[in-house]
TORTI-276748 format. One line per field, with one value per residue (C-alpha): residue in three letters; residue number from 0; x, y, z. Coordinates in steps of 0.001 Angstrom, whole numbers, plus 500000, padded with zeros to 6 digits. Layout:
REM TORTI-276748
resn: [ala;...];
resi: [NUM;...];
c1: [X;...];
c2: [Y;...];
c3: [Z;...];
***
This chain:
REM TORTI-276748
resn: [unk;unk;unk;unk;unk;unk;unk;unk;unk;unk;unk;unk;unk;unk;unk;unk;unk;unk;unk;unk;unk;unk;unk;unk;unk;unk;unk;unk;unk;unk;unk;unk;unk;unk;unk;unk;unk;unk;unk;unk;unk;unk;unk;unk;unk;unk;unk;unk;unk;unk;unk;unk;unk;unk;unk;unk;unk;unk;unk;unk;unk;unk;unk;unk;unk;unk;unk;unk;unk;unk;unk;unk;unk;unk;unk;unk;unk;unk;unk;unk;unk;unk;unk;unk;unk;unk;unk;unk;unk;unk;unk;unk;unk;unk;unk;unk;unk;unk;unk;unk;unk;unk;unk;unk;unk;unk;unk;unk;unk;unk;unk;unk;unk;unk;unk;unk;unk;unk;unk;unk;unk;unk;unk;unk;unk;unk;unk;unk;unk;unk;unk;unk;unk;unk;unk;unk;unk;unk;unk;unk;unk;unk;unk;unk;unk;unk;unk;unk;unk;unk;unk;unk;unk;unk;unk;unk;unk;unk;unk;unk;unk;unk;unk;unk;unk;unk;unk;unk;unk;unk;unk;unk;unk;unk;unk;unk;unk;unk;unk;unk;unk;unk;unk;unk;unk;unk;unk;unk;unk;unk;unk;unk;unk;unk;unk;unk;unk;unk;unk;unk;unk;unk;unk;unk;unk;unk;unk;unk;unk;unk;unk;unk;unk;unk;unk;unk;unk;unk;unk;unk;unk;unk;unk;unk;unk;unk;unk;unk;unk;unk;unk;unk;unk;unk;unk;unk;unk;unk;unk;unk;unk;unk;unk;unk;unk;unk;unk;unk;unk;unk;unk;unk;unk;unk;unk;unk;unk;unk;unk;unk;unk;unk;unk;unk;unk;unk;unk;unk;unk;unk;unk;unk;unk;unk;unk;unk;unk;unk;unk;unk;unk;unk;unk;unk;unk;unk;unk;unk;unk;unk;unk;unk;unk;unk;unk;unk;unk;unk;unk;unk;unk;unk;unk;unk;unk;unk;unk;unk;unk;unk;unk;unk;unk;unk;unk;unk;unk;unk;unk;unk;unk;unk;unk;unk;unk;unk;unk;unk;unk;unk;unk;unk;unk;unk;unk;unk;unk;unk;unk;unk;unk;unk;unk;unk;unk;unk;unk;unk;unk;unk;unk;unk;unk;unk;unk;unk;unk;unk;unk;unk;unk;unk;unk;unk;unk;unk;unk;unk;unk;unk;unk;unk;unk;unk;unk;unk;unk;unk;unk;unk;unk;unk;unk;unk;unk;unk;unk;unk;unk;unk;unk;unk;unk;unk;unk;unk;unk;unk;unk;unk;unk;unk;unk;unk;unk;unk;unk;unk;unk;unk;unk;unk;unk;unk;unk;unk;unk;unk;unk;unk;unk;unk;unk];
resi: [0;1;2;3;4;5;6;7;8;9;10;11;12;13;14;15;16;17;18;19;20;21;22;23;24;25;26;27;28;29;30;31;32;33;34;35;36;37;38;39;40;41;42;43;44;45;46;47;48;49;50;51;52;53;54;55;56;57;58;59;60;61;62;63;64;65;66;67;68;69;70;71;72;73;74;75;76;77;78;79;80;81;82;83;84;85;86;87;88;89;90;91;92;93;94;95;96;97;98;99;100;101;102;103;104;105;106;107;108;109;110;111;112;113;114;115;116;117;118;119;120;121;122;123;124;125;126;127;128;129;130;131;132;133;134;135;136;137;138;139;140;141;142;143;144;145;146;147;148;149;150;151;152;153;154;155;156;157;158;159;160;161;162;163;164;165;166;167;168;169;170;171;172;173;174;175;176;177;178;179;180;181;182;183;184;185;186;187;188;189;190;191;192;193;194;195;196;197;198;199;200;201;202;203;204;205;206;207;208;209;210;211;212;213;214;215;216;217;218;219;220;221;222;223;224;225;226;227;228;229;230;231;232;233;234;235;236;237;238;239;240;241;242;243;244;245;246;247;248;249;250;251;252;253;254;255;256;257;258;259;260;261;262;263;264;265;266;267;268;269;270;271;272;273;274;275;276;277;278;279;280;281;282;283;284;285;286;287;288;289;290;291;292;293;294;295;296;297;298;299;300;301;302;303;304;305;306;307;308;309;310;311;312;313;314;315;316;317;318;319;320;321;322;323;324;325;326;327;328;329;330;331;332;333;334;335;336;337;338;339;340;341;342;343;344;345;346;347;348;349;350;351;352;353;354;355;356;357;358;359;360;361;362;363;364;365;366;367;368;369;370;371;372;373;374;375;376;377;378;379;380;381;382;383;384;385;386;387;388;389;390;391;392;393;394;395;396;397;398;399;400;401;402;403;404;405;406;407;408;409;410;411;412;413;414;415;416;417;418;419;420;421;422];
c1: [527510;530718;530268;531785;529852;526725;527657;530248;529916;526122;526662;523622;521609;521237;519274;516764;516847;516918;514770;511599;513349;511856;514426;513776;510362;506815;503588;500163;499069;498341;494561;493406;492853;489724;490772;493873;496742;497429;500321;498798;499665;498018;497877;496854;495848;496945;495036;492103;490778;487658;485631;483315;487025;486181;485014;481654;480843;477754;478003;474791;473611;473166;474320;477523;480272;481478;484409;483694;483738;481760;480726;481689;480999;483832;483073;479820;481517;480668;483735;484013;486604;487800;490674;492487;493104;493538;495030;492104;490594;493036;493237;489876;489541;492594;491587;487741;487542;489630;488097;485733;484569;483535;481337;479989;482613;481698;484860;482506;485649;486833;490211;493222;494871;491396;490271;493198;493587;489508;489591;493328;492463;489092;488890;489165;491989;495699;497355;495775;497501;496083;495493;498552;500420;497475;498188;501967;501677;499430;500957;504743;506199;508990;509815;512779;510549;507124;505514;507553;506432;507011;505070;504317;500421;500626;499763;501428;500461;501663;503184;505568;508210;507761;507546;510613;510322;512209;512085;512837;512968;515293;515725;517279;519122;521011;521444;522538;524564;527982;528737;525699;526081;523948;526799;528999;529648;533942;534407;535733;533938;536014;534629;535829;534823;535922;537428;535060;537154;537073;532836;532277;534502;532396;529544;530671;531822;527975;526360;528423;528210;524022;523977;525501;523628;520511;522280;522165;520479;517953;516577;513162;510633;511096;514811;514855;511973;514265;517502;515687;514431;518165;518974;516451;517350;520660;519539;516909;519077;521331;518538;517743;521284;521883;518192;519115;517252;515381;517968;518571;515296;514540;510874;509252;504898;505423;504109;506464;509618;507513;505908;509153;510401;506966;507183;510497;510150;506696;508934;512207;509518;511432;507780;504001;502807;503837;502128;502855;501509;500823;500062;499402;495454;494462;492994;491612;492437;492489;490209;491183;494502;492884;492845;496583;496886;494263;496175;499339;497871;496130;498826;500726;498213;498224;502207;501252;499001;500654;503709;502048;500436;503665;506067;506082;504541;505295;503925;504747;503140;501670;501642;502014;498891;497278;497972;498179;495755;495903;493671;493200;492028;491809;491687;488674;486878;486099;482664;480416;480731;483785;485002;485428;488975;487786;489101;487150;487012;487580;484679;483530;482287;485123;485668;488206;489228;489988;491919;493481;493661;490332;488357;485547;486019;483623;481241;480341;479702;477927;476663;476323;472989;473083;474448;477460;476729;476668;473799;472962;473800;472816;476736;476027;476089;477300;474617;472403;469556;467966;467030;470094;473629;475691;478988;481364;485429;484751;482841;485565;488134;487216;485810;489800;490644;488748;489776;493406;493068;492698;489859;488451;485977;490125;491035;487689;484988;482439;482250;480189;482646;481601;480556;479880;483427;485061;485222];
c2: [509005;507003;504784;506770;509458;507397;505852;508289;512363;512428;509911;510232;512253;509051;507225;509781;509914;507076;504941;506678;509979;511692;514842;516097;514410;515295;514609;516170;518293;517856;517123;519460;517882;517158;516410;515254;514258;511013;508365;505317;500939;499242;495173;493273;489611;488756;486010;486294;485219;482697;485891;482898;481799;485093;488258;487152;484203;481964;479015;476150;477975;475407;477544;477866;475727;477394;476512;475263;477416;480107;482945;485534;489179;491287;495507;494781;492750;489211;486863;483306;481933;478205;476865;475942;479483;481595;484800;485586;485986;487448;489924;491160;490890;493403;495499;495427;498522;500596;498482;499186;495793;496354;493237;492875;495063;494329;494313;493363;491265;487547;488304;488910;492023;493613;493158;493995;497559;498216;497431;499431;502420;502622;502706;499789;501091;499127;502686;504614;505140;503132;504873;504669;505879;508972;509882;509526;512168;514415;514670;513004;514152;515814;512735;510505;507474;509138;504982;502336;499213;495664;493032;493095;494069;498086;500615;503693;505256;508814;508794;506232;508862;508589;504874;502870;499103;496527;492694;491159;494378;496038;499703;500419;497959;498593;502267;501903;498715;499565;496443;496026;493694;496504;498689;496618;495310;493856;491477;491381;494522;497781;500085;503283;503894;507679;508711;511036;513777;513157;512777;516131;517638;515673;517272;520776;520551;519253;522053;524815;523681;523202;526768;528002;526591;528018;531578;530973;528469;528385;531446;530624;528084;524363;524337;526303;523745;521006;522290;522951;519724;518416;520151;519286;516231;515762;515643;512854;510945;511190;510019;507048;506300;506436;504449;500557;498047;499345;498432;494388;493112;490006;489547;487318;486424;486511;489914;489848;491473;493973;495134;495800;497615;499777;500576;501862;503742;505602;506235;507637;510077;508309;506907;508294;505106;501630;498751;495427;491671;488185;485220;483183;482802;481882;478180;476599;473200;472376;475451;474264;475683;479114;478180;478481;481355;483278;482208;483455;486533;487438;487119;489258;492088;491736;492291;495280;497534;496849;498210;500923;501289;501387;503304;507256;509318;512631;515239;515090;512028;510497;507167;506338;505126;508010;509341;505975;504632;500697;499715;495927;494358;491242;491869;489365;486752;483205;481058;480364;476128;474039;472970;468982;469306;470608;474185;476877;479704;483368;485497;489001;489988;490385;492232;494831;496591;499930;500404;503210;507234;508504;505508;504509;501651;498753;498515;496702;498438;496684;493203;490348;488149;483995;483695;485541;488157;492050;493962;497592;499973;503680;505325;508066;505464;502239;500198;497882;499219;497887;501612;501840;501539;498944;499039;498664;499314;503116;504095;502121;503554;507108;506201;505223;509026;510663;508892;509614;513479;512645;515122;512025;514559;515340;512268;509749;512628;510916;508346;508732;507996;505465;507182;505900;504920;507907;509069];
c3: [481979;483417;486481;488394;487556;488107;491694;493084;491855;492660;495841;497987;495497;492931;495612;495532;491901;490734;493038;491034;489610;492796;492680;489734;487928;489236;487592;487197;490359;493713;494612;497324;500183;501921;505712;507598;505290;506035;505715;504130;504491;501695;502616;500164;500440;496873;494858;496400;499727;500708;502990;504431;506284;508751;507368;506052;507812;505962;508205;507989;504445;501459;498654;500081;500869;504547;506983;509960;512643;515145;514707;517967;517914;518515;518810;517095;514462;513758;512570;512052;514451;514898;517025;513859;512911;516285;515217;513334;516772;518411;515808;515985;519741;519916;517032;516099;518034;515256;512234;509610;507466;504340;503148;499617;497636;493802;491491;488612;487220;487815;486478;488951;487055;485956;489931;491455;489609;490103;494343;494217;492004;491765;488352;485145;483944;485149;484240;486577;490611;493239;496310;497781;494923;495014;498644;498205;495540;497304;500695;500487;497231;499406;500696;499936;498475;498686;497821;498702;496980;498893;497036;493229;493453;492765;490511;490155;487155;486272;489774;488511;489218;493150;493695;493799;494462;496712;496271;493217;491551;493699;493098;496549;496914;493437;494408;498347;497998;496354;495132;493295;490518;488197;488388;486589;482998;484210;485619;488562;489045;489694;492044;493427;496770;498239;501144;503339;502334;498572;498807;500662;497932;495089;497298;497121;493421;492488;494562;493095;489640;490118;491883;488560;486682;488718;487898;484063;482381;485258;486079;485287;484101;484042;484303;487646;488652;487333;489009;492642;492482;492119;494721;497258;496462;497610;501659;500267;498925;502205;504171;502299;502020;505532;506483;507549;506120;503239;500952;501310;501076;498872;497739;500548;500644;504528;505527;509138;507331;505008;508580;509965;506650;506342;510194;509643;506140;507874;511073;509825;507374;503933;502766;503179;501597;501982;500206;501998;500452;501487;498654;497557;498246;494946;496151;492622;494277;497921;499009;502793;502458;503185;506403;507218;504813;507152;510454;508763;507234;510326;512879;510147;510575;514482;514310;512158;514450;517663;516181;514950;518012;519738;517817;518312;515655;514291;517131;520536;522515;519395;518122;514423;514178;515342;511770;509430;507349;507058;503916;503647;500757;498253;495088;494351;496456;495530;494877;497137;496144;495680;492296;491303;492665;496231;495577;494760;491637;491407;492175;491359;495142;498585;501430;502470;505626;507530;509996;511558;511612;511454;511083;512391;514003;515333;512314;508900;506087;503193;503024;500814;500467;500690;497146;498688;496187;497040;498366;497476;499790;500889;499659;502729;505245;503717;505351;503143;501280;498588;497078;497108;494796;494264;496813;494272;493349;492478;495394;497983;496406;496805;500137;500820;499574;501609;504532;503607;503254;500013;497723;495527;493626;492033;491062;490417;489969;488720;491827;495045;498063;500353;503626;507223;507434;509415;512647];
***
């Protein structure tokens, strides 16, 4: 295919292609769904995070090397606070209400890509979707980018064909920006930029040759499939076109711009998953560096629900986090003592969050004991029980589905979902 084929005769329909294939490919079925389709933010605290800095707080225990700090109730929560990391506070003071924290979520793994696809997918296996990839599939695969991908920590697995990644890898920005340097193999690149006349007429030559094609070769089976898709397509790939600030994004650990872009992508109905990520918390030396990584990460999430809180939704008077799902997690935690060089080492055992549409807010699910190791639980209501079953990646993760609208008994049947968790 020329360039000019490439950029210019398909104009806003590559964007929709290309960024993920999402005109034309599809894969495997939808799962049924088993309550209120929901849009989906996946934050992820990548490298993981010390839980004892605030979300299970151990102060004065011997077997583990804690923070300083106090621990203040908020909603029926209990977080460690300290003046030298306030939005951690202010965070939970504005939002316990709408939060669910899990404690004592086993991975069963102390290595970062083996942990991070268990506590995304639910599963051991790095090929399989993570959640948001699952619920982009399920509910958004009409959508321009059904899972936008901001950070480098996701997993979409035979949904491949509906994610399309910014950052470093920058599909959107290589198909929106004309004078992308992919485009180009001269130098000085030669472009070809048409007049609006000359693209509606590119436009009008594509839809009547695709409607012909629709009248012969397409008729039936996959090719009509193939050819609708195309189609359908075209208005996507307008839209994404057309949508500021998706396309120039560089890959930043600061999660303040990837709020701003996953706001927008949920908003403008391009995206029905965003995953979002902050780094690096992997602290092998100099554990107190967690510290500023919470206050960062925290204030981060604080920027994220009030904006959700305060941008319209899709029905009339609602809020678009009346029907978003923010899941929060860490791919692993880290040990309960400090190593030689004052750091400390990966660990099988964090925490996660939920926060959002349909959650039950105000509450901790799970536990850990005073090894900061996880507790058994009773699945139906996620409170400790030690008849119980381990609280661990399979059972969060198609806890997360269910919340989302999500059927998990589709996609991880063999797990038990973790309940108590929704309104």
């Amino acid at each position: 295919m020329s360039k000019i084929t490439r950029r210019n005769l398909l104009a806003g329909a590559t964007a929709a292609l290309a960024a993920g294939g999402v005109g034309v490919w599809r894969s495997g079925r939808a799962a049924t769904t088993a309550g209120t389709p929901r849009k989906m933010i996946l934050v992820v605290a990548q490298g993981g995070w010390d839980v004892t800095y605030a979300l299970d707080p151990k102060p004065g225990i011997s077997g583990i090397d804690a923070p300083a700090g106090t621990i203040e109730t908020f909603s029926g929560i209990p977080i460690l606070t300290d003046p030298g990391r306030p939005a951690v506070g202010e965070f939970f003071s504005a939002h316990a209400g709408s939060c669910a924290l899990v404690n004592g979520l086993q991975v069963l793994s102390v290595s970062h890509s083996n942990c991070a696809a268990r506590v995304l997918t639910g599963t051991v296996s790095e090929t399989s979707p993570d959640v948001g990839a699952i619920v982009a599939h399920t509910h958004g695969r009409s959508l321009p980018v059904p899972y936008l991908v901001l950070g480098r920590m996701a997993f979409s697995g035979p949904h491949a064909a509906l994610t399309a990644r910014t950052g470093s890898t920058n599909q959107l920005d290589a198909l929106i920006n004309q004078s992308s340097v992919l485009w180009f193999a001269s130098s000085p690149a030669q472009t070809f930029t048409p007049s609006s006349d000359e693209e509606a007429l590119i436009r009008a030559h594509v839809n009547v040759r695709a409607e012909r094609e629709l009248a012969t070769r397409g008729q039936v089976g996959s090719n009509q499939k193939h050819l609708q898709d195309f189609l359908d397509s075209l208005g996507r790939g307008d839209a994404l076109r057309n949508s500021p600030g998706l396309g120039a994004f560089d890959l930043t650990r600061d999660l303040g711009p990837q709020v701003d872009i996953a706001i927008s992508a949920l908003s403008q109905g391009l995206s029905q998953a965003v995953q979002i990520e902050a780094g690096d918390f992997d602290t092998h030396t100099n554990n107190a560096e967690q510290n500023n990584l919470h206050e960062s990460f925290f204030a981060g999430l604080h920027t994220l629900m009030e904006k959700l809180a305060t941008t319209p939704g899709s029905g009339a008077g609602s809020k678009l986090l009346d029907e978003t799902l923010v899941v929060v997690v860490s791919e692993l935690g880290r040990t309960p003592k400090l190593n030689s060089d004052g750091g400390k080492d990966h660990w099988g055992t964090t925490s996660a969050m939920l926060l959002g549409a349909g959650v039950k807010g105000g509450q901790v699910v799970g536990a850990t004991n005073d090894g900061l190791e996880g507790r058994l639980v009773n699945l139906a209501t996620g409170q400790p029980d030690d008849g119980g079953q381990p609280l661990d990646y399979g059972a969060f993760g198609a806890g997360v589905l269910a919340l989302a609208g999500v059927d998990p008994s589709e996609v991880l049947p063999r797990e038990t979902p973790l309940g108590g968790i929704s309104v």
